[in-house]
C-alpha positions as MATLAB code, in Angstrom:
seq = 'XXXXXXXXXXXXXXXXXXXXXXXXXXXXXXXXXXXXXXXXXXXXXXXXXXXXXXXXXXXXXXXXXXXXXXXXXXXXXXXXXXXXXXXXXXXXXXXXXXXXXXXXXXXXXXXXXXXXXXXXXXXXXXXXXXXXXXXXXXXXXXXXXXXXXXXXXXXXXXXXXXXXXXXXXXXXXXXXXXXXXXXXXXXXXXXXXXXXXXXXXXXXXXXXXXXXXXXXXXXXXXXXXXXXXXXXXXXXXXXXXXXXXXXXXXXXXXXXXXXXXXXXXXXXXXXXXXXXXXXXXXXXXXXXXXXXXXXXXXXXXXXXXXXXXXXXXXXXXXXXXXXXXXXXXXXXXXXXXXXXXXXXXXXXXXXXXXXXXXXXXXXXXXXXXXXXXXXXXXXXXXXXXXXXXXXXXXXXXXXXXXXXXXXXXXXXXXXXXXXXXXXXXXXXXXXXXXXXXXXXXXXXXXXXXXXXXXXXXXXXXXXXXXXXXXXXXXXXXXXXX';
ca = [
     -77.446   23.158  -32.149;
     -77.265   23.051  -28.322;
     -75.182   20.005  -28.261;
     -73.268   21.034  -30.524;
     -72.515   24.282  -28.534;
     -71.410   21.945  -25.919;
     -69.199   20.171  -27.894;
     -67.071   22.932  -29.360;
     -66.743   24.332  -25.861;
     -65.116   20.638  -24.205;
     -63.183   21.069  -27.348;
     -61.920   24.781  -26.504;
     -61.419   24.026  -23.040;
     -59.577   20.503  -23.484;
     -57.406   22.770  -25.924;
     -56.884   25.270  -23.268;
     -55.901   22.581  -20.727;
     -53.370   21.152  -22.631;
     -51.899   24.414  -23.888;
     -51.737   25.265  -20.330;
     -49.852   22.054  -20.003;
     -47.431   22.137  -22.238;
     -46.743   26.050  -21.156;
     -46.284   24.615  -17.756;
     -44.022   21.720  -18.970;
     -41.861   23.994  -21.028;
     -41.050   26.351  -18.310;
     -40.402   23.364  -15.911;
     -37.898   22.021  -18.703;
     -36.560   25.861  -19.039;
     -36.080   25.808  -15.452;
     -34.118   22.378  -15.338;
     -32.315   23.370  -18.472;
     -28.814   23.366  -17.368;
     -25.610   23.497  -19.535;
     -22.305   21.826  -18.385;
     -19.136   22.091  -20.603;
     -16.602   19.861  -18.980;
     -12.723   20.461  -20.486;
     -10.607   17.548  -19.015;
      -7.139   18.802  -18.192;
      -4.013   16.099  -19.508;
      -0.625   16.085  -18.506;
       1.748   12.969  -19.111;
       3.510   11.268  -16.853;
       7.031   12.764  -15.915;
      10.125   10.674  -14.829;
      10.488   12.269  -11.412;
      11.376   10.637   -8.742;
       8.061   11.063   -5.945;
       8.137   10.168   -2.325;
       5.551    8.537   -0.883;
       4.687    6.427    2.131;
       4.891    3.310    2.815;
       6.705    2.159   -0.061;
      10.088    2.454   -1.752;
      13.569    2.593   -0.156;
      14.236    1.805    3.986;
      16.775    2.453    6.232;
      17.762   -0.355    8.990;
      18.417   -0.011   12.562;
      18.652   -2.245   15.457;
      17.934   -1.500   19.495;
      18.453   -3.874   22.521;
      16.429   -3.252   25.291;
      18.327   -4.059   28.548;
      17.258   -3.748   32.625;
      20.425   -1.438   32.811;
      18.450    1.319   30.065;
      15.760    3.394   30.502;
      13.970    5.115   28.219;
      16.312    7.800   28.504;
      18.637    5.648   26.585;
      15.878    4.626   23.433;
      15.484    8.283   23.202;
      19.230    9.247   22.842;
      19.792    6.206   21.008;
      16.764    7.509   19.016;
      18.228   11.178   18.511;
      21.902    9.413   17.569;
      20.379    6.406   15.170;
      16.591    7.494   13.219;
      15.938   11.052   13.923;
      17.883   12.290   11.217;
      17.228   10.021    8.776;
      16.177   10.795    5.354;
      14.388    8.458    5.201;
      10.447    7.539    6.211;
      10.467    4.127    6.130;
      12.297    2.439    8.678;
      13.103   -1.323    9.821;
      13.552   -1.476   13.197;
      15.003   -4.804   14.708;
      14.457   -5.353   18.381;
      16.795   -8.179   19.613;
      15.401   -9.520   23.216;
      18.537  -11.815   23.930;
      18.471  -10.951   27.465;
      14.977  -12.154   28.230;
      15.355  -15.219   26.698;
      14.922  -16.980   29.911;
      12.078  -14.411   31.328;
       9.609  -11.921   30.635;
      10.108   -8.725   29.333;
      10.449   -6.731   32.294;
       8.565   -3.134   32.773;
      11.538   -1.363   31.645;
      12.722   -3.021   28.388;
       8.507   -2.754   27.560;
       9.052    1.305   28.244;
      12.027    1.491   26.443;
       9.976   -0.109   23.650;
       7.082    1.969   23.720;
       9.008    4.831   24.139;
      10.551    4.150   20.212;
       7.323    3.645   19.114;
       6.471    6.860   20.499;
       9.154    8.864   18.837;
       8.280    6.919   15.341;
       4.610    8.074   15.849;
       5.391   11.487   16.122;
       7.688   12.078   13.573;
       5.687   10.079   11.453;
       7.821    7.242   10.484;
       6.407    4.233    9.081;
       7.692    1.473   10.773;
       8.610   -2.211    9.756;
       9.258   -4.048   12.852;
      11.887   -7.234   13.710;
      11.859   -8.970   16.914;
      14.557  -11.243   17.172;
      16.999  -13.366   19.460;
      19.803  -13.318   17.344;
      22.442  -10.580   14.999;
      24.784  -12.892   14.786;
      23.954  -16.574   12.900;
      23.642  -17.986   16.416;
      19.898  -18.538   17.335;
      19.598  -22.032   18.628;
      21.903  -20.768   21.125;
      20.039  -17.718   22.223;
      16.594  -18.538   21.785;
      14.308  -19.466   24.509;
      14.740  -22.794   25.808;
      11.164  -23.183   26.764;
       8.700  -22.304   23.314;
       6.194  -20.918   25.760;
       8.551  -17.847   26.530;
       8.677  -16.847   22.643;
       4.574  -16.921   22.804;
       5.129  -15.018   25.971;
       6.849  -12.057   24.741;
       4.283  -11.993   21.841;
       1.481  -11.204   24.156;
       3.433   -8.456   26.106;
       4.461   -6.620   23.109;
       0.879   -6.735   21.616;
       0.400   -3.531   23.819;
       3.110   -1.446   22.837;
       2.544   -2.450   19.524;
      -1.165   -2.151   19.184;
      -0.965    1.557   20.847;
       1.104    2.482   17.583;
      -0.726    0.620   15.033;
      -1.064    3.418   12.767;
       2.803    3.809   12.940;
       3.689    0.258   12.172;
       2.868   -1.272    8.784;
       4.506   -4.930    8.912;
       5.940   -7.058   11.275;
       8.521   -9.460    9.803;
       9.553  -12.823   10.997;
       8.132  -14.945   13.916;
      10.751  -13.919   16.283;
      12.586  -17.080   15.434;
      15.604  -18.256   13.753;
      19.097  -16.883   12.695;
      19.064  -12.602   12.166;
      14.976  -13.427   13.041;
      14.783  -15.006    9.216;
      12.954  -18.187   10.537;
      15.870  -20.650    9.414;
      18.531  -22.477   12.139;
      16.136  -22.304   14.659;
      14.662  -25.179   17.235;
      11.120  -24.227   16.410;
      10.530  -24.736   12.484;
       8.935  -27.533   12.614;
       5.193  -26.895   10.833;
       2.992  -26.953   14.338;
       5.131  -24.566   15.485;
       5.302  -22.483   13.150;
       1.686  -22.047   12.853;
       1.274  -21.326   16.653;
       3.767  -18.388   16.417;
       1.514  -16.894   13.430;
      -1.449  -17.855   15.456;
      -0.608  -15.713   17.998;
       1.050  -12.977   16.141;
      -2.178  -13.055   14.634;
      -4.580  -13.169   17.699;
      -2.616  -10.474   19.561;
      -1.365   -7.973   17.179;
      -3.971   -5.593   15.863;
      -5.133   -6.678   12.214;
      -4.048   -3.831   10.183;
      -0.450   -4.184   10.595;
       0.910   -7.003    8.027;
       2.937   -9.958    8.886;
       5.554  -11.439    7.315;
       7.345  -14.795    6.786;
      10.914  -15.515    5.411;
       9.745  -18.124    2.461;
       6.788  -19.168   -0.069;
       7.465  -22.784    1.370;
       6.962  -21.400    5.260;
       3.941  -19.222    4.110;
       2.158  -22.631    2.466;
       2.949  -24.600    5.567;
       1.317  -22.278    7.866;
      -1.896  -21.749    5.431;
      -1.523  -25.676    4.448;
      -2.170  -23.948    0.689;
      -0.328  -23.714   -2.293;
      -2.528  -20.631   -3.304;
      -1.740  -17.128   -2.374;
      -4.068  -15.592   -0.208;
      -5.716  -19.200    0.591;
      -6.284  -21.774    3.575;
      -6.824  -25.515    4.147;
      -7.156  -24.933    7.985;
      -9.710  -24.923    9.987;
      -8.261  -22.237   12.497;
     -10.046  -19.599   12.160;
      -6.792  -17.623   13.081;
      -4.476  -19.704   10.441;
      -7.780  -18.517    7.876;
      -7.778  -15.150    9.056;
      -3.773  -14.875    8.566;
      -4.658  -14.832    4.400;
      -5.206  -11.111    4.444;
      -2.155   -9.816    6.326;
       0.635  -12.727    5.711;
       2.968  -11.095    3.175;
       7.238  -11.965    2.262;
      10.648  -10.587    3.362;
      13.120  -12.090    0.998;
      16.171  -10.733    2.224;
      18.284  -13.353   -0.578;
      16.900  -11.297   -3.281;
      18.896  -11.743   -6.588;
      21.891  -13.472   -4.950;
      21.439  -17.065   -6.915;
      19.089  -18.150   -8.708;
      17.370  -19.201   -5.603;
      17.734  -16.729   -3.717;
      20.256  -17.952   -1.567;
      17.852  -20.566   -0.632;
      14.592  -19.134   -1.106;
      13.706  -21.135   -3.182;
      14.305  -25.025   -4.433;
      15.782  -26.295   -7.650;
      13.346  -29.011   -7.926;
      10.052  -28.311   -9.852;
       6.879  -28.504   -7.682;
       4.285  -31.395   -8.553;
       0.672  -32.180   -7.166;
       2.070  -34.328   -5.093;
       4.723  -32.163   -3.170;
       4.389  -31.321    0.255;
       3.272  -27.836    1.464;
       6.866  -27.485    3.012;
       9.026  -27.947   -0.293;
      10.554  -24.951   -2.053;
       9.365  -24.927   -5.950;
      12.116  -23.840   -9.007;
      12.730  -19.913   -9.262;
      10.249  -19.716  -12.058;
       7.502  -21.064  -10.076;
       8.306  -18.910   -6.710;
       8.198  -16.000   -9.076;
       4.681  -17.028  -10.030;
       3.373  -17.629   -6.378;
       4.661  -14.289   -5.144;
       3.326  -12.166   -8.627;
      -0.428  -13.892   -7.334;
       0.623  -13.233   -3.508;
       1.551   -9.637   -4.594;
      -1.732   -8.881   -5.491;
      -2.518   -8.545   -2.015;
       0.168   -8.521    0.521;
       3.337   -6.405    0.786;
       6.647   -8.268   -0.561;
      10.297   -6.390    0.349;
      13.616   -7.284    1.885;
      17.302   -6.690    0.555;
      19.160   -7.347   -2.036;
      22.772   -9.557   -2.784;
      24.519   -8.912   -5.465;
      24.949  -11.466   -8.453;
      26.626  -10.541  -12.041;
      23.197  -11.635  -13.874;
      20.446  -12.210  -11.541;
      21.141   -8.211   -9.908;
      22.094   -6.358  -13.121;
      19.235   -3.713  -13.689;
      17.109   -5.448  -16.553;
      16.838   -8.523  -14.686;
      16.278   -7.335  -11.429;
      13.421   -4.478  -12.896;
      12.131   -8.068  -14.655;
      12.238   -9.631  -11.219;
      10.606   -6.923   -9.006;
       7.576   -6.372  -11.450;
       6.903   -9.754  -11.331;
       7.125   -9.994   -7.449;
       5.447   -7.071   -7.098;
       8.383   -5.460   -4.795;
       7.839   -2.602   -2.772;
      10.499   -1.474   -0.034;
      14.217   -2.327   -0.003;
      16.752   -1.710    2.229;
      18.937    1.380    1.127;
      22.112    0.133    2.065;
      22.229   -3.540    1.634;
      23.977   -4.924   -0.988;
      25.583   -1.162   -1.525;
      27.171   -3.810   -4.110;
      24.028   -3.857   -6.117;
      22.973    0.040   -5.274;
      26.245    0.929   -7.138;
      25.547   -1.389  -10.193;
      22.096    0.559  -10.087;
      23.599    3.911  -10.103;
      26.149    2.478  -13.133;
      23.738    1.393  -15.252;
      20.817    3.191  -17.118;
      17.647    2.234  -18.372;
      17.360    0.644  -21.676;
      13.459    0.168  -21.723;
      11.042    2.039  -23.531;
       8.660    5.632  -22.199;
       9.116    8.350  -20.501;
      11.915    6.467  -18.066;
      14.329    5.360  -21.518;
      17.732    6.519  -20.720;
      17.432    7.368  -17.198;
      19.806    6.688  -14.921;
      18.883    2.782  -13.054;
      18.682    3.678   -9.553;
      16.543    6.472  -10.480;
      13.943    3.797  -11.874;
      13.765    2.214   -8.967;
      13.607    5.214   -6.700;
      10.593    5.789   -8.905;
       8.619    2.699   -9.171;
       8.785    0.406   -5.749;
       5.756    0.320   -4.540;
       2.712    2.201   -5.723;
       3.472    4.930   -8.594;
      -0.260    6.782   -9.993;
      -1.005    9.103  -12.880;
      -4.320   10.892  -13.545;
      -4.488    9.138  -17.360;
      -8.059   10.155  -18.231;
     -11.050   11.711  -16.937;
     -15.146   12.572  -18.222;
     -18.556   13.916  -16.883;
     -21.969   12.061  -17.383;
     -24.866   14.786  -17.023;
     -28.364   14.943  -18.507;
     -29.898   18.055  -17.675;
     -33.765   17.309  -18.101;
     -33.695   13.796  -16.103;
     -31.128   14.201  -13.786;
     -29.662   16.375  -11.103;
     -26.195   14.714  -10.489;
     -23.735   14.568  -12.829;
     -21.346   11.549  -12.602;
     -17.265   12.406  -12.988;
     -14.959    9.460  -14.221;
     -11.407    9.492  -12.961;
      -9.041    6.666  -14.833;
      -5.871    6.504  -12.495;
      -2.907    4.297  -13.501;
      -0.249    2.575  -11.313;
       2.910    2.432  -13.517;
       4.756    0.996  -10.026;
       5.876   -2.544   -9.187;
       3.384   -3.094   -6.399;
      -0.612   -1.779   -5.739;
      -0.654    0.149   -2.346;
      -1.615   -1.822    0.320;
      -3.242    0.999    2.840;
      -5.815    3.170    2.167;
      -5.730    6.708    1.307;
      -8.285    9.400    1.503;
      -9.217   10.775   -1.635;
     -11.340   13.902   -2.178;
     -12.114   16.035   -5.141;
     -11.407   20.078   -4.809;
     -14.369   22.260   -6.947;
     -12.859   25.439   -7.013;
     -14.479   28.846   -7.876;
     -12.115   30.499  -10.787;
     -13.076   33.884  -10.114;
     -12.652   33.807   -6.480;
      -9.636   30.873   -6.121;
     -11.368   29.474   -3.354;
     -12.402   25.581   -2.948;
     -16.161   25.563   -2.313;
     -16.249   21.870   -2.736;
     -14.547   19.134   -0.870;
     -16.048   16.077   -1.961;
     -14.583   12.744    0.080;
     -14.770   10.165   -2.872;
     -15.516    6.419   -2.435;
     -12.186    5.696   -4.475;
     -10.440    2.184   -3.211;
      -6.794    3.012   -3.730;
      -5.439   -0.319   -3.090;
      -7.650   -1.703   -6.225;
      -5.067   -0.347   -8.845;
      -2.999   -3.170   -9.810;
       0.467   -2.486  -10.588;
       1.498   -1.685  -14.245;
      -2.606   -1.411  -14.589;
      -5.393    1.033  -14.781;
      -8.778    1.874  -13.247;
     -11.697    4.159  -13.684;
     -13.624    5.103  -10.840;
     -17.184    7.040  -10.883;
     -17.696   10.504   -8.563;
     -21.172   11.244   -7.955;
     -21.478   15.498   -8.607;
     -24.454   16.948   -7.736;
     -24.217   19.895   -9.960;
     -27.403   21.783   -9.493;
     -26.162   22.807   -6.239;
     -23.832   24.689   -7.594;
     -23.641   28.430   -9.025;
     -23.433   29.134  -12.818;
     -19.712   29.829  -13.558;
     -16.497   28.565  -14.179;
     -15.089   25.485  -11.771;
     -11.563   24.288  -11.737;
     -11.830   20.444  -10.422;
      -8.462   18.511   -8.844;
      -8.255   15.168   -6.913;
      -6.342   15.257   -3.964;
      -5.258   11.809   -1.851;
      -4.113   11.795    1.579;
      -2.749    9.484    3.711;
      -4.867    9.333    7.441;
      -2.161    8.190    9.576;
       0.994   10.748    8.181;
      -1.487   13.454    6.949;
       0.776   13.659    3.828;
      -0.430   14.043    0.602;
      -0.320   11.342   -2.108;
       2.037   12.939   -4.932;
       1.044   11.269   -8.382;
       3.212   11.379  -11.291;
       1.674   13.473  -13.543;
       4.233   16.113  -15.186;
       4.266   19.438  -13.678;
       2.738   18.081  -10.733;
       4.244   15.343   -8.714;
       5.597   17.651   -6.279;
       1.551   19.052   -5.765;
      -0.938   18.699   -2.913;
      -3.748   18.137   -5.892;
      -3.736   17.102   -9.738;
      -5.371   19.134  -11.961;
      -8.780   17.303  -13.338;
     -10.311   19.319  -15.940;
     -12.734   22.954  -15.971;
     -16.377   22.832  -15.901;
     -18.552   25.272  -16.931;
     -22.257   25.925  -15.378;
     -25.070   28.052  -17.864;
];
C-alpha cells in the first residue's frame, strides 16, 4: 500500500512538473507571439524623363593651360564656359601643346587644379581628355621624346587624385589626333601598354580609363575577352576593372568610321585587328557588363535613325553622349518617335534616350519573411529593375526609411548591403534586408528605400510613377500586433 502511495505521488508531481511546463512554455510563446501584416505598395513605371549622375547626356568643353594664365583665368574661363551649364556631366579636354617639349610648369598644374576645384564644388562629374592636339595634327605637336608624355602623367596624378571623387573616367592616353589614339608616333603595342601602365599606376583606381577601340583595348590586355588579361603585368592585369570605350564614330558607317574592321575575326587573328560590326557589338555588350562605354554620335541615314541606334546602344550598353555632337542626329531624335512597345510607345525619340542612357531603376516587387515563434528578424525582399541601356558603374548608398504613421517621423534608417552596380541593364534583381522587428513598437510603419550618391549627396530618382522626382520610393505598410 506504501509503495503504492509513493507511486501515485511521482505520478502527481511529474504531472505537476510538466503542467508547470507547458504553462511556462505557453506564456513564453504568448510573449514571442508577434503579428506582422506587411501590404507592399506598387506603382508602374512612368515615362519621365529622371536625372541622374553619372550617366546620360554631356556637355564638352576644352581649356589650355598656358605660363601667360593664372588661375584667375581657369576661373573666369570657368564662370564664361561650365558654370552655367545645365548640365552635370561634363567632358573636359585639356590640350598641353605648349609643354610638349617640358614639364608642366607650377602654373599650368594650378590652373588645372583650380578647374578641378570648381567641378568639385559644384558637383560636376567630370570626364577628363588630355591631349596634344584639336586640330588632326598630332604627330606634329606631340612630344618628341615618349618620356615627356609619361612625364606629364605623373604630374597630373596629383591634381587628379585630389579630385577623385569628382572625376569618373579619363579618356584616351594623351596620344593621337583630337587625343583619339589614332595618327600618332606612339601606337605601336609596347607603347601603348606603357601609357595605360602608367595611367594605371598613377591615377587613383576608382576613376575609369578609357581607350578609343576594341582592337587597342585587346592589344593592351593581349585578350580577346572583355574584362580579361594574358599579361603578366600586374598593372596591364589590374587595368581589367577600370579600362572601358569612347567611340566617338558612333553610328557614322557601319564601322564606325573605323572602329571597327570589315573582315571577320578568326582564332588566328592578331590581338591588334578590328573584327566585323557584328562582332565589335558582341565584345562591347560583354565589356559593358562592367566598364562604362560613351562618346558621340555621326549621323548616317540607317545606322543613326532611332530604331537602330536604340538597337545599337542596348547592345553596347551606352551610357553618356555628348549633347551637341552630331546636332545632325539629336534632330533626327527629336523627329522621330518611338515605335516600340510599354510604357515609352509613342513617345517622342529623344525623350527615350534622355530616359534610358545609363542606369534607369524601378521598385518592381517587394515581400517580408517573419516567423514569430523562431525568429526575431524579419527579412524584407526588394526586386529592383534596370530598364536602362547600361548597369551603374559607382556605388550608391542605399538605406531603408521605417516611418511611424501616426507621428510622420522616420525612426528607422537602415543602411542596406544593396550592390547597385549588380543590376544588369534591361534586367532585374532581388535583394534581402535584414529587419529586426521586435525592436520595434506595435503600430503602423510606412517603409521606403532611399539611394544616394556619396560623392554629389544627390538622391537616386527611380522611375516608379508618381515618384521619380522623390527623395524615397514608397515600399509597402507594415503592421506590428
Amino acid at each position: 500500500m506504501k509503495k503504492n502511495l509513493t507511486i501515485l505521488y511521482r505520478i502527481i508531481t511529474i504531472i505537476i512538473c510538466i503542467t508547470l511546463v507547458i504553462g511556462v512554455l505557453l506564456k513564453v510563446l504568448s510573449l514571442r507571439r508577434l503579428t506582422t501584416d506587411f501590404q507592399p505598395i506598387y506603382t508602374k513605371e512612368t515615362s519621365t524623363v529622371i536625372s541622374n549622375p553619372f550617366c546620360g547626356f554631356y556637355q564638352l568643353a576644352g581649356y589650355t593651360p598656358t605660363d601667360k594664365k593664372s588661375s584667375t583665368d581657369a576661373i573666369k574661363w570657368w564662370k564664361k564656359h561650365l558654370s552655367k551649364s545645365s548640365e552635370s556631366l561634363i567632358l573636359l579636354e585639356i590640350n598641353l601643346k605648349d609643354y610638349s617639349k617640358k614639364n608642366l610648369s607650377g602654373q599650368a598644374l594650378q590652373q588645372i587644379n583650380t578647374l578641378l576645384d570648381q567641378c568639385t564644388s559644384s558637383k560636376k562629374q567630370l570626364i577628363l581628355r588630355f591631349l596634344y592636339d584639336w586640330d588632326g595634327k598630332a604627330k606634329s605637336t606631340e612630344p618628341a621624346n615618349f618620356d615627356q608624355i609619361r612625364s606629364h602623367i605623373a604630374q597630373l596624378s596629383i591634381p587628379v587624385n585630389i579630385h577623385k571623387d569628382c572625376i569618373y573616367i579619363i579618356q584616351g592616353l594623351f596620344i593621337g589626333n583630337y587625343g583619339e589614339m589614332h595618327h600618332s608616333k606612339y601606337h605601336t603595342t609596347h607603347l601603348l601598354q606603357i601609357l595605360a601602365s602608367d595611367m594605371n599606376k598613377n591615377f587613383d583606381p576608382s576613376i575609369y580609363l578609357a581607350v578609343r577601340t576594341p582592337a587597342q583595348m585587346r592589344r593592351i590586355l593581349q585578350s580577346n575577352t572583355p574584362g580579361q588579361t594574358g599579361s603578366a603585368d600586374e598593372s596591364i592585369q589590374a587595368l581589367t576593372s577600370r579600362l572601358g570605350l569612347f567611340n566617338d564614330g558612333m553610328l557614322g558607317s557601319v564601322t564606325d568610321l573605323g572602329t571597327y574592321g570589315t573582315s571577320p575575326l578568326t582564332e588566328k587573328s592578331s590581338y591588334g585587328q578590328s573584327g566585323t560590326r557584328a562582332q565589335e557589338l558582341y565584345y562591347q555588350k560583354k565589356l559593358g557588363e562592367l566598364v562604362p562605354i560613351g562618346g558621340e554620335v555621326i549621323f548616317h541615314k540607317k545606322l543613326s535613325n532611332l530604331m537602330s541606334a536604340i538597337n545599337a546602344f542596348s547592345t553596347m550598353h551606352v551610357s553618356y553622349l555628348n549633347e551637341a555632337h552630331d546636332i545632325k542626329v539629336i534632330k533626327q531624335w527629336q523627329r522621330s518617335t518611338y515605335t516600340g512597345k510599354g510604357v515609352f510607345a509613342g513617345t517622342n525619340g529623344y525623350h527615350y534616350m534622355q530616359s534610358h542612357l545609363g542606369y534607369r531603376y524601378t521598385l518592381k516587387q517587394s515581400n517580408l519573411d517573419f516567423h514569430s515563434f523562431v525568429g526575431n528578424e524579419a527579412y524584407l525582399y526588394l526586386t529592383i529593375g534596370n530598364s536602362g541601356f547600361s548597369p551603374a558603374y559607382r556605388s550608391f548608398d542605399t538605406y531603408v526609411l521605417v516611418t511611424d504613421q501616426k507621428t510622420k517621423k522616420a525612426i528607422r534608417t537602415l543602411k542596406t548591403e544593396i550592390d547597385n552596380c549588380s543590376i544588369s541593364a534591361q534586367d532585374k534583381s532581388t535583394f534581402r534586408i535584414t529587419l529586426n522587428v521586435r525592436t520595434l513598437k506595435k503600430g503602423a510603419y510606412n517603409l521606403s528605400l532611399k539611394m544616394v550618391d556619396p560623392y554629389t549627396k544627390q538622391s537616386i530618382h527611380f522611375a516608379n510613377d508618381g515618384y521619380e522626382n522623390s527623395n524615397e520610393v514608397p515600399i509597402g505598410t507594415l503592421t506590428l500586433r
